[in-house]
N, C-alpha and C positions, 0 to 999 in steps of 0.2 A: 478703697482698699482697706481691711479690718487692719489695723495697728497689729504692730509687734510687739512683744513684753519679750524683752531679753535681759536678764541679770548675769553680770560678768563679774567674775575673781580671778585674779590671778592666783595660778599655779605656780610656784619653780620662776621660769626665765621663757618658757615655751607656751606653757598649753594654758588656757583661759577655761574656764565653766562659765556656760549659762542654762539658761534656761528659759520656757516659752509655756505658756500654756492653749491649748487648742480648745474648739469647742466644737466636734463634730455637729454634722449639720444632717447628713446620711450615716444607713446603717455600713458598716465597715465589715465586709467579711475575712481580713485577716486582724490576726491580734498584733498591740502595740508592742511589739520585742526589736529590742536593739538593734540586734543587725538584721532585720529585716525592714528598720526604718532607715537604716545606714544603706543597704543596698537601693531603696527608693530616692532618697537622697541624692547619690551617682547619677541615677539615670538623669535627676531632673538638674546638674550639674552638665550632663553632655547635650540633654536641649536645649538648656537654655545658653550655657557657655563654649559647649563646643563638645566636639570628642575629644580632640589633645589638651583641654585643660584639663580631662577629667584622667588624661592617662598619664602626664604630666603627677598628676596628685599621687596616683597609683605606685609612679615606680619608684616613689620612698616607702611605702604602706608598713612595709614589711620588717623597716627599720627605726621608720619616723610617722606615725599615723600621724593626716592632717585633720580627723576628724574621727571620735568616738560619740555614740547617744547611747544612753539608758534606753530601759522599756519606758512605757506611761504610769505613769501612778495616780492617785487620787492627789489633786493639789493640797499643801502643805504637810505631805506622808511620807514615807518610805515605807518597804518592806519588813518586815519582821524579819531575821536571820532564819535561815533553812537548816535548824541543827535540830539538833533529840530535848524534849523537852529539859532533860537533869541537865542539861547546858545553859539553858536559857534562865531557868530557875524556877518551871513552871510546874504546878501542882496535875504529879501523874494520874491524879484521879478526877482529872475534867481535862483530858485530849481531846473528845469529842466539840468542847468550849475552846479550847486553847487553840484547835486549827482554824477555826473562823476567824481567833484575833488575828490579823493579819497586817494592818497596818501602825507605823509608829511614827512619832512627829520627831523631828533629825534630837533636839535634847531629850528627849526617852531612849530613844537609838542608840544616843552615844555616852548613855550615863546605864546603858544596862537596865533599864527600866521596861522590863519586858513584857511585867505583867499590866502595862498600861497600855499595849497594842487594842487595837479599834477593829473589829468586825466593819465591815462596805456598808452595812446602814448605817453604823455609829459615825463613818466619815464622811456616811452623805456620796456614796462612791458605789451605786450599784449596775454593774453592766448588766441587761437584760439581753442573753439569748435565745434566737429564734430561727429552728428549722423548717424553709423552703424547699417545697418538692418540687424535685426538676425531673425531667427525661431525656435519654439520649435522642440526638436528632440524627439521621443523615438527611445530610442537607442536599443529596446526590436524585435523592427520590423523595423529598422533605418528609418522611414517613421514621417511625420510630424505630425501621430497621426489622433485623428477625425476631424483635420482640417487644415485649414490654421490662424499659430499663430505669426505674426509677432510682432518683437517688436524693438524699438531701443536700440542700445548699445551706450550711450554717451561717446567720447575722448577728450581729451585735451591734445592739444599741448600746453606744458608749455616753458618760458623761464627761462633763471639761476634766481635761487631764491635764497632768503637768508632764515635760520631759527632758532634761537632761543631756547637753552637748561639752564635751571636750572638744577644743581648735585649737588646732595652732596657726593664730592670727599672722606667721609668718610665711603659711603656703597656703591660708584659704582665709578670705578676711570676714571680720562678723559681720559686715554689708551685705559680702555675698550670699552669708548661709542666712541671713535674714531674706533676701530674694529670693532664694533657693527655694525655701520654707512654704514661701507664699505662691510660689509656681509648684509646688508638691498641692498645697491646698486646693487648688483650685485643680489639677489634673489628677486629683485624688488616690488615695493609698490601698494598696494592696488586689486583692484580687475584684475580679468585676468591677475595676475602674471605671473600665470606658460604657459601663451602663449605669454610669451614677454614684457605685459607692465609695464609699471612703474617704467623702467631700469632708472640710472643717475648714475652719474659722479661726485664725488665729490673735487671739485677746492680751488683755492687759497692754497698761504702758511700761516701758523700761525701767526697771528697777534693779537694785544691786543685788546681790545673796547676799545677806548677811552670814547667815549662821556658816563658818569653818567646817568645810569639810574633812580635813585631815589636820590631827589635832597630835597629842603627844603618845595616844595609844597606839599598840604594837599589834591590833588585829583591826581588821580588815570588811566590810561586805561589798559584794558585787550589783550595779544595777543594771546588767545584762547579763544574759547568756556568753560564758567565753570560755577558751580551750585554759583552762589555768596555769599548766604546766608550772617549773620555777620550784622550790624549792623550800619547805615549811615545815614548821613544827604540828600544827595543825592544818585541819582542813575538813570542813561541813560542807555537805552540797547534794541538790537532787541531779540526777545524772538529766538531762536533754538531749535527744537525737534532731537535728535540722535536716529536711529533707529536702534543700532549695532545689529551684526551680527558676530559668531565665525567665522576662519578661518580653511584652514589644516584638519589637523584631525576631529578636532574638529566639524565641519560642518556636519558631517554625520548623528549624532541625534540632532534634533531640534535646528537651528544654529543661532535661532532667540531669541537677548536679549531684555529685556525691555525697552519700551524707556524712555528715560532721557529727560526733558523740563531742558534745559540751558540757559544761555546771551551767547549772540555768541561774536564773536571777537569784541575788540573796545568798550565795554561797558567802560562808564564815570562814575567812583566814586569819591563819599567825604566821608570818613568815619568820626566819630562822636571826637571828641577828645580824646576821652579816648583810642580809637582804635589805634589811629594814629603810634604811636610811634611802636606801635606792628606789624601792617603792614608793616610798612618800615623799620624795622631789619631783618622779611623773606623775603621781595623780590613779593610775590606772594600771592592769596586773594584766597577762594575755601573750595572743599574739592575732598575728595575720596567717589566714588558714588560704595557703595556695592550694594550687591545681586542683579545683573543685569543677573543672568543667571539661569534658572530653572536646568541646567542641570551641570555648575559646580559652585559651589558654592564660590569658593573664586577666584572669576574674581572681578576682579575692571573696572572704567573706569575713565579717566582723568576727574577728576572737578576741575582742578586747572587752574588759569593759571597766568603765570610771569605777573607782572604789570611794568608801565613805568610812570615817574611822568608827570602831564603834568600843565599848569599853574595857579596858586593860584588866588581864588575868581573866580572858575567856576560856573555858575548860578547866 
């Protein structure tokens, strides 16, 4: 069984950070975003621990999440903040350069050192996309039907990634999301699972985070997609539509849930002062997005996600 690298800080009184990094092994056809590793995560919570632990977890979600993840990033990176470049501080007459810089190491991030963001080769961080042509089947007369229906299957070859967990070791322990981890590994992520992809490897030994994530600054960024709602002075963000979809079983009557309009990863907040203090005791800004599914009703979907301080008198 490959080791686990899990680095743990405490937060507050409740919620812990770690982190893990993976090493795909197959190509992955969906991409590494929060709550679509958060919802992979549940399922492999209800096979391998049950249904009622996993509903057990559920019916605080909403009040008390027991569990937040980041998207993947390139290891020892974050994102760049999702704002206009005159925010950032970036020279308006190289945007075409400036959108490639992409990634920042957490003391750039959080000292405003924006213009030292890394382009995916300079981090050594390139995923390689590739469209597979597929056809429809029915499978009734194994023939392609009344026509010819091609369509592409996108893949991605990923490299080792890092990613990012909020727990609260008080209703899901870091053991379990350490097993959890390694039974997602092995019954792999995201779409075309069960033909192979989305296998990885989960690396390194345990180690601590060192670098603080939330520090004495008053603004904010996101490493996931989440509904932000709440209350601010500012607010930078690419708008994301989630178009989920059940998996398994579940997939067999209408598999298709409502969409969610979220801030995707990297949204820049300043919450108002009254807020402040309250933000940076949980760790994480959001919420839990119900009734997303006509067909079961007490499905959630991640609208949270962990925040990261980044430097005072953004805007």
């Amino acid at each position: 069984m490959a080791e686990l690298s899990l680095a743990i800080r405490q937060i507050g009184a409740k919620m812990n950070l770690y982190q893990c990094q993976i090493k795909p092994i197959a190509p992955f056809a969906t991409k590494l975003k929060g709550d679509t590793i958060f919802g992979q995560i549940c399922w492999a919570i209800a096979y391998k621990y049950g249904k009622d632990e996993l509903e057990n977890l559920l019916n605080n979600y909403e009040n008390r999440p027991f569990l937040i993840v980041s998207d993947g990033f390139a290891p020892g990176f974050l994102p760049k903040p999702k704002a206009p470049s005159y925010i950032l501080g970036e020279d308006m007459l190289t945007k075409k350069q400036n959108r490639d810089k992409i990634w920042l190491d957490i003391t750039s991030l959080q000292s405003a050192k924006f213009s030292h963001a890394k382009s995916n080769d300079e981090a050594n961080y390139k995923i390689v996309a590739n469209a597979t042509i597929k056809n429809s089947i029915n499978y009734l007369s194994n023939t392609t039907g009344d026509g010819f229906s091609p369509y592409a299957l996108m893949e991605f070859n990923i490299p080792i990634t890092q990613i990012y967990f909020l727990l609260d070791i008080n209703q899901f322990s870091a053991k379990k999301l350490a097993q959890t981890l390694e039974f997602v590994s092995q019954m792999g992520y995201g779409k075309k699972s069960s033909i192979g992809k989305g296998r990885f490897e989960i690396i390194q030994e345990l180690s601590p985070v060192l670098e603080p994530f939330i520090t004495n600054s008053s603004s904010f960024m996101t490493l996931s997609p989440c509904v932000i709602g709440g209350d601010y002075d500012e607010c930078y963000y690419e708008p994301f539509t989630r178009f989920g979809k059940h998996g398994a079983q579940l997939a067999v009557k209408n598999p298709f849930k409502n969409p969610i309009l979220m801030a995707d990863t990297a949204a820049l907040i300043t919450p108002k002062i009254s807020e402040l203090n309250s933000i940076k005791s949980k760790g994480y800004i959001g919420k839990a997005v119900a009734n997303i599914s006509s067909t079961q009703p007490n499905a959630y979907s991640q609208g949270y996600a962990i925040i990261i301080s980044v430097a005072k008198g953004i805007g």
